[in-house]
Every structure is written in structure tokens, then in C-alpha cells.
GULUMVEX-511368 format. One record per residue (C-alpha): x, y, z; residue number from 1; chain. Coordinates in steps of 0.001 Angstrom, whole numbers. Layout:
residues N
{{X,Y,Z},NUM,"A"}
...
//
This chain:
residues 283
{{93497,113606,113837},1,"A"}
{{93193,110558,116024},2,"A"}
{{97354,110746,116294},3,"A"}
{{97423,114236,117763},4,"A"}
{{94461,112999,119866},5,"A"}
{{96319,109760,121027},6,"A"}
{{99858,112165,121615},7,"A"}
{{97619,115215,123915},8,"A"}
{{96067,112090,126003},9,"A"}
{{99583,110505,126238},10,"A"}
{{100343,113202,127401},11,"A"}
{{97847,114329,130273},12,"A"}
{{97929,110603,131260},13,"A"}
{{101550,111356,132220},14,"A"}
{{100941,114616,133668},15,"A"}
{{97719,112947,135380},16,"A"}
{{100212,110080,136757},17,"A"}
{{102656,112243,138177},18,"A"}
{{101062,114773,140385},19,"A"}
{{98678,111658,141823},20,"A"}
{{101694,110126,142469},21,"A"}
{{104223,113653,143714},22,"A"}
{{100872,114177,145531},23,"A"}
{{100403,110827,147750},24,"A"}
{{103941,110085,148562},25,"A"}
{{104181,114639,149713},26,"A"}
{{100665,114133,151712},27,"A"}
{{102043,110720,153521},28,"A"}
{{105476,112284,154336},29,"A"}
{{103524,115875,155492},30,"A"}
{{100536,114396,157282},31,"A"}
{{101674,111361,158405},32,"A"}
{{98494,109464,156192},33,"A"}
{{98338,105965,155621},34,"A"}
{{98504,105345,151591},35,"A"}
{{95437,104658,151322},36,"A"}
{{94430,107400,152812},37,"A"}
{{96724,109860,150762},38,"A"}
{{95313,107895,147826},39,"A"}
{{91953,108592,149055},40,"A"}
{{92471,112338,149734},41,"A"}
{{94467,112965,146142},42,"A"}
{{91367,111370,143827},43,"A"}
{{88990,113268,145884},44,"A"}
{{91060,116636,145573},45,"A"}
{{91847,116201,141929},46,"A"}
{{88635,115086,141287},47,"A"}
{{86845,118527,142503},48,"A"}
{{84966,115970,145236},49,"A"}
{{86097,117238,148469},50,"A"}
{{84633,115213,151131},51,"A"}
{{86360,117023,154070},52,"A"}
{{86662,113499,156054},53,"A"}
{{90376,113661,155339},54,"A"}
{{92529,116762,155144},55,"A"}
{{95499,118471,155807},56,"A"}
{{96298,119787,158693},57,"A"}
{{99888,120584,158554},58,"A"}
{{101082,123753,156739},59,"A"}
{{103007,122393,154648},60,"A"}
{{99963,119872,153605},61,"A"}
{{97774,122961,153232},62,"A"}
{{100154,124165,150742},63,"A"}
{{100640,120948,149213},64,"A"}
{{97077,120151,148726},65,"A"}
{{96915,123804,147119},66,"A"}
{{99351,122405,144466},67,"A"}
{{97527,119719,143705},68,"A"}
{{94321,121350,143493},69,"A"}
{{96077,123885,141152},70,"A"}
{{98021,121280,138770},71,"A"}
{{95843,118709,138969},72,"A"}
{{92373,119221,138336},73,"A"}
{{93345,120556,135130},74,"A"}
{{95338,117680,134214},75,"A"}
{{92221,115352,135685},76,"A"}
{{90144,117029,133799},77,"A"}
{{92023,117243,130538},78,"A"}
{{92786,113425,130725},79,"A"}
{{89046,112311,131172},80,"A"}
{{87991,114902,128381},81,"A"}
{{91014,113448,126226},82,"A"}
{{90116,109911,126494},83,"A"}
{{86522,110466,125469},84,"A"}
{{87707,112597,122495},85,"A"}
{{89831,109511,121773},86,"A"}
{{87012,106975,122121},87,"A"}
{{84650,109105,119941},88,"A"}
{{87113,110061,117378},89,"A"}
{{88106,106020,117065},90,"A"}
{{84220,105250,116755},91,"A"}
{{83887,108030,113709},92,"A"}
{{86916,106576,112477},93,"A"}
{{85668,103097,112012},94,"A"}
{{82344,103950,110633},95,"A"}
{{84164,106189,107735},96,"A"}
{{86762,102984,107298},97,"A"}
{{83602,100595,106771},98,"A"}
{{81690,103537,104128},99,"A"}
{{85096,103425,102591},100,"A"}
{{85471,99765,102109},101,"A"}
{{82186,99545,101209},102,"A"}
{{83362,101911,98487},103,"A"}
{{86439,99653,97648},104,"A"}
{{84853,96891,97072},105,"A"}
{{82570,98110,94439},106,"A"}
{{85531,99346,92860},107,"A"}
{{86920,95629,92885},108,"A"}
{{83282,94173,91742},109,"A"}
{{83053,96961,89237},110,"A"}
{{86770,97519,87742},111,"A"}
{{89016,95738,89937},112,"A"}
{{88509,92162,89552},113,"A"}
{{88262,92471,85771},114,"A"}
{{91646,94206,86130},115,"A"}
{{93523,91808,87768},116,"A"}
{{92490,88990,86054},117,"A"}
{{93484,90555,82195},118,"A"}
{{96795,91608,83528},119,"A"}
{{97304,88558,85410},120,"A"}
{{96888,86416,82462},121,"A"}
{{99277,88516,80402},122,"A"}
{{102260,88444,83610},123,"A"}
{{104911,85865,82466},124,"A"}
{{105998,85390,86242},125,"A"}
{{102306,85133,87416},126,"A"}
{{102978,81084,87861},127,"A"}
{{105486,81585,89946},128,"A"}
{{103477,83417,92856},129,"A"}
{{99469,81948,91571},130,"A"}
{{99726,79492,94756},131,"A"}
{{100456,82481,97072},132,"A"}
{{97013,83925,95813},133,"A"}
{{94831,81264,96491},134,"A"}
{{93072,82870,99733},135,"A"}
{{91188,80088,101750},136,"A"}
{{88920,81056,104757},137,"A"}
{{91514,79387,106755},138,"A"}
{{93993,81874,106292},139,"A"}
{{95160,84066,109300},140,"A"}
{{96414,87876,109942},141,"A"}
{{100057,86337,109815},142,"A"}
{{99132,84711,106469},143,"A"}
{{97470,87893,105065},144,"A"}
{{100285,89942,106240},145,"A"}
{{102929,87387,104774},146,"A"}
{{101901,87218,101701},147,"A"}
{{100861,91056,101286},148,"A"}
{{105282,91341,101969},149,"A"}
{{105848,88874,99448},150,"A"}
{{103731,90390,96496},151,"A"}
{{104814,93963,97206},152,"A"}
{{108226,92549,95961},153,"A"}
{{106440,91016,92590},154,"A"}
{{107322,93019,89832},155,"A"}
{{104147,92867,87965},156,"A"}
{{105575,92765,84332},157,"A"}
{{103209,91882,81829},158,"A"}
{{103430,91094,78280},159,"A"}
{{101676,93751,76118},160,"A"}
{{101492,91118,73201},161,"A"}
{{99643,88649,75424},162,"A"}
{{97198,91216,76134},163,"A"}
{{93979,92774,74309},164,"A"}
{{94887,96167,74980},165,"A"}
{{92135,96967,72739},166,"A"}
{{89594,95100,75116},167,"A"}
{{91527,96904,78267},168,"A"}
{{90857,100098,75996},169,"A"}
{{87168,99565,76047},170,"A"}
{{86382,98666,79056},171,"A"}
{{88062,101183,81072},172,"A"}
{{86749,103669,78633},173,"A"}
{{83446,102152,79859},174,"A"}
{{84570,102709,83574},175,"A"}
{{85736,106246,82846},176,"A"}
{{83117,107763,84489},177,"A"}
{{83079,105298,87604},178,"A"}
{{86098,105997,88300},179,"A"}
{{85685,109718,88102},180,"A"}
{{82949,109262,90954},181,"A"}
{{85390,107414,93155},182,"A"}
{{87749,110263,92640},183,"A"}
{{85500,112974,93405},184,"A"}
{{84677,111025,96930},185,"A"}
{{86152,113299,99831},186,"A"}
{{86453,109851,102303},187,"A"}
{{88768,108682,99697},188,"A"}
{{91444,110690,100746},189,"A"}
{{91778,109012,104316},190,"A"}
{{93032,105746,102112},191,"A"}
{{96279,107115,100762},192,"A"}
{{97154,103371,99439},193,"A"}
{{93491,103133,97182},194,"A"}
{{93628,106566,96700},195,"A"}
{{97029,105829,94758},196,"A"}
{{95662,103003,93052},197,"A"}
{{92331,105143,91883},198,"A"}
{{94993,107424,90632},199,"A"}
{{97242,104789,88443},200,"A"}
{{94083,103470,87122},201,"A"}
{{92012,106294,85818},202,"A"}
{{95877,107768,84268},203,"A"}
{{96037,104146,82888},204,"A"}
{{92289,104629,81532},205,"A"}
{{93090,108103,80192},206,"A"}
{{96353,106979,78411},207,"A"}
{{94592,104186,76573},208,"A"}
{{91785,106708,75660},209,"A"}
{{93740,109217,74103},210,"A"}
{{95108,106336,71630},211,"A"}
{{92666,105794,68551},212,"A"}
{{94798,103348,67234},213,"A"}
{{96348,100373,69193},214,"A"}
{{97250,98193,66560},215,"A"}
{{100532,100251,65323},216,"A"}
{{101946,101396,68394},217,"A"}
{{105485,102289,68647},218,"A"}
{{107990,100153,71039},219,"A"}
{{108887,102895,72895},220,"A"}
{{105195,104066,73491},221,"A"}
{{104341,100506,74245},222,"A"}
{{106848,100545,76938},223,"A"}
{{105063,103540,77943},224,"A"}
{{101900,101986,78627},225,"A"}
{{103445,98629,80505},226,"A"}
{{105017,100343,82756},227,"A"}
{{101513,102544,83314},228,"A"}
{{99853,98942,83379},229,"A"}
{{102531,97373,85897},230,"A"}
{{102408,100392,88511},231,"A"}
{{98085,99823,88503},232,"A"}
{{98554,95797,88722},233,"A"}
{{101232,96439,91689},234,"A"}
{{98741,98202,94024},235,"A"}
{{95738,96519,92860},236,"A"}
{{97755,93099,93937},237,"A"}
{{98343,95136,97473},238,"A"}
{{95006,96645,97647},239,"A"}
{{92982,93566,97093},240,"A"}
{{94994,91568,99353},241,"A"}
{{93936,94045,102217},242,"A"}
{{90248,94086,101712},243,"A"}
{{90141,89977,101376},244,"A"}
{{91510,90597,105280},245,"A"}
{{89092,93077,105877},246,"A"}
{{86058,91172,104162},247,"A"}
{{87621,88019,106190},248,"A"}
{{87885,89759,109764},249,"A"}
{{84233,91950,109436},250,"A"}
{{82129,90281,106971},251,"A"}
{{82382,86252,106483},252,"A"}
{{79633,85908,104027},253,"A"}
{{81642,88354,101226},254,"A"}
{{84763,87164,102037},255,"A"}
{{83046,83336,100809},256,"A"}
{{81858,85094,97688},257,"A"}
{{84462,86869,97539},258,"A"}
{{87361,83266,97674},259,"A"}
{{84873,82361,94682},260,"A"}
{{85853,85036,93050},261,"A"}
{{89308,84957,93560},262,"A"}
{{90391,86523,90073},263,"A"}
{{94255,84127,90188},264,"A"}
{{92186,80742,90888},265,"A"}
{{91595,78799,88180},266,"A"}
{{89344,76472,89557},267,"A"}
{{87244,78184,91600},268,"A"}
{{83579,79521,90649},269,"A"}
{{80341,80729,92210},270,"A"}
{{78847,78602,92593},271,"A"}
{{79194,76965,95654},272,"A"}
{{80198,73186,96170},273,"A"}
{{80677,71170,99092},274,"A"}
{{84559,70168,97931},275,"A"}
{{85218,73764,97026},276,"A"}
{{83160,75002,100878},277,"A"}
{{85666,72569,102846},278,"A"}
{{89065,73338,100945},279,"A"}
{{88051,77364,101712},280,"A"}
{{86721,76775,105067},281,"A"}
{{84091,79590,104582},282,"A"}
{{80545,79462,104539},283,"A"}
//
């Protein structure tokens, strides 16, 4: 919505633009008007103001103020009336983004962080990028933004015998109807990106429930599930790296709880220490 918004104002804006600007250099070469004076006399005209202390005299001004009377109130109007839209429709639009991050990070105090931290410990390449993880409040957009480019290239393998997929069974079995709730929330489908990784978890959770038995899996069904497990870990990488920006940019004091947290740090914890506050830079 706020894209067709954005293109109609674009558009009127260049309309708007044009006949102001057809209009004062036609009134200056017709009436002989100074430009400020055409300048004057077009905003007043287009406008609906209509002083009368400066007007045409000339026919062909007559007819030309006519034209712009005709072409551009309407484009005045539809300009003003399009960049108020706009304004509003960007206000509603960051009050549902903050409900909806609200709503993502329960999902990563709830499910999310759990998540990441069982199939981070079973990822044989996790060592490799675990330094590129360590958020500290000093980190900036660039940094965020670098990083985020880097782990969307991670593979996110993970070693099914290194993990309790029994545990992983249980607990999302436990979140089963959590998840459901987030799925069911209409706002949720403004966030294509978490609404994808709501998706590969709760088919991730529904695959693992539908298995009594995970001690005598198959190779081939095991398979099955790591690659169900690596598509989740991808985006909740992705996903969690965008709301540690977001926490960082709107709300400093769960972005520090949020570093102590940090589900690929091994040495961090809650609670909060004055070596650990000055390393993170985050109250």
C-alpha cells in the first residue's frame, strides 16, 4: 500500500511541478510579470486563493490562467491530499512494524533462542563464523548489514548425530501450539521473511511429531529432517540478526539483555558485569 501511495504522489509532485513551472515562465512571457510575481500569481491560482492584486490582463494570460486553474488545482490538490495519505499511511505502518516485533521477539524468547542454540551446537562449521555472531552494542547499520550478507551464505549443516533430536522433538511439541498462535496472527503476513521462518519451523515441529520413534530412523529419512532443520536454522540466523538491529536502533535496554543472551556466545550471561558492560558497550 504505502508503494502505490509513494508512486500516485510521485506522480502529482511531477504533474504539480510542471504546470507551476509551464505556468510562471507562460504568465512572465504573456504579462510581462516579474518572477516573482508570476510565482506569486501561480500559488495563489492553483491554490484556489485568488487575491485579485495580480492578474492577467492580456488575452492570452486570461486563457492561460484558465489552464492553470483547470490543470492545476487538481494536481495541487491531489499532491497535498497524497502527501498526507503518505505521512499517515507511514505512521500506521510503523506502529504495526513495532506490534510485530514485539511479536518476534517473543517468538525468539519463547522458541527462537532455544533453537538456535541446539542447532548451533550440532553445526560442524559453526566455529568458523561464532566470531561474526558476537553482537556488541558498538556495532553499526554497516556492521549489522555486513554480517546479515555473510551468514545468508552459511550453509547451516548440522550434524543429526550431535543432536538430541529427541529433546528438539519435545520441546517443539511443547511449542506446537505457540506457534500455531503466531500463525494465525493476520500482522504476520506484512513480514514475508518471519512469516517464512514461522512456516519452516512449525513444518519442522510437525515432522518431528509425526515420528514416535527417533532412535531407528532411516538415513534417507534422516536426511529428510536435516535438511528441514538447516532451511529453519538459515532464516532464524537471518531473522535474529535483523531484530538485534531493530532492538539496537529502537530499544537499548533489550538489545543489552538481549547481547546477554546472545545464543553463539559462550561467555556471555545475564547477569550483568562491569567487564562484560564495557566489551558490549550497552547499558
Amino acid at each position: 500500500m504505502i508503494e502505490s501511495v509513494r508512486t500516485r504522489l510521485k506522480v502529482y509532485s511531477i504533474l504539480f511541478v510542471t504546470v507551476m513551472v509551464g505556468g510562471i515562465a507562460g504568465i512572465m512571457a504573456a504579462e510581462g510579470f516579474t518572477f516573482l510575481d508570476a510565482f506569486y500569481f501561480i500559488i495563489v491560482t492553483m491554490a484556489t486563493v485568488g487575491y485579485g492584486d495580480v492578474h492577467p490582463v492580456t488575452p492570452s494570460g486570461k486563457v492561460l490562467a484558465i489552464l492553470v486553474i483547470i490543470t492545476g488545482v487538481g494536481t495541487f490538490v491531489g499532491a497535498i491530499a497524497n502527501a498526507t495519505e503518505a505521512m499517515l499511511t507511514r505512521r500506521d505502518l510503523q506502529v504495526r512494524m513495532n506490534k510485530l516485533n514485539m511479536v518476534i521477539g517473543v517468538f525468539f524468547s519463547e522458541v527462537g533462542l532455544r533453537l538456535l542454540a541446539l542447532f548451533s551446537s550440532a553445526d560442524p562449521e559453526m566455529e568458523k563464523i561464532r566470531g561474526k555472531l558476537i553482537v556488541t552494542g558498538k556495532w553499526t547499520d554497516p556492521d549489522f548489514r555486513k554480517v546479515s550478507a555473510e551468514i545468508r551464505l552459511h550453509q547451516g549443516m548440522v550434524r543429526v548425530d550431535a543432536m538430541d533430536l529427541a529433546g528438539l522433538q519435545s520441546f517443539t511439541r511443547e511449542k506446537r501450539d505457540f506457534l500455531l498462535r503466531l500463525l494465525e496472527n493476520p500482522i504476520l503476513l506484512e513480514h514475508e521473511t518471519f512469516t517464512d521462518l514461522l512456516r519452516a519451523v512449525f513444518h519442522l515441529a510437525e515432522e518431528l511429531a509425526y515420528r514416535e520413534d527417533l532412535s531407528d530412523l532411516p538415513a534417507s529419512d534422516l536426511g529428510h529432517l536435516v535438511f528441514d532443520i538447516k532451511r529453519a536454522y538459515v532464516l532464524l540466523i537471518a531473522e535474529w540478526l535483523d531484530y538485534m538491529l531493530y532492538l539496537k536502533t529502537h530499544f537499548p535496554y533489550l538489545f543489552s539483555l538481549a547481547l546477554r543472551t546472545n545464543p553463539f556466545d559462550r561467555h556471555t550471561g545475564v547477569v550483568v558485569r562491569e567487564e562484560t558492560q564495557a566489551a558490549n558497550g550497552a547499558g
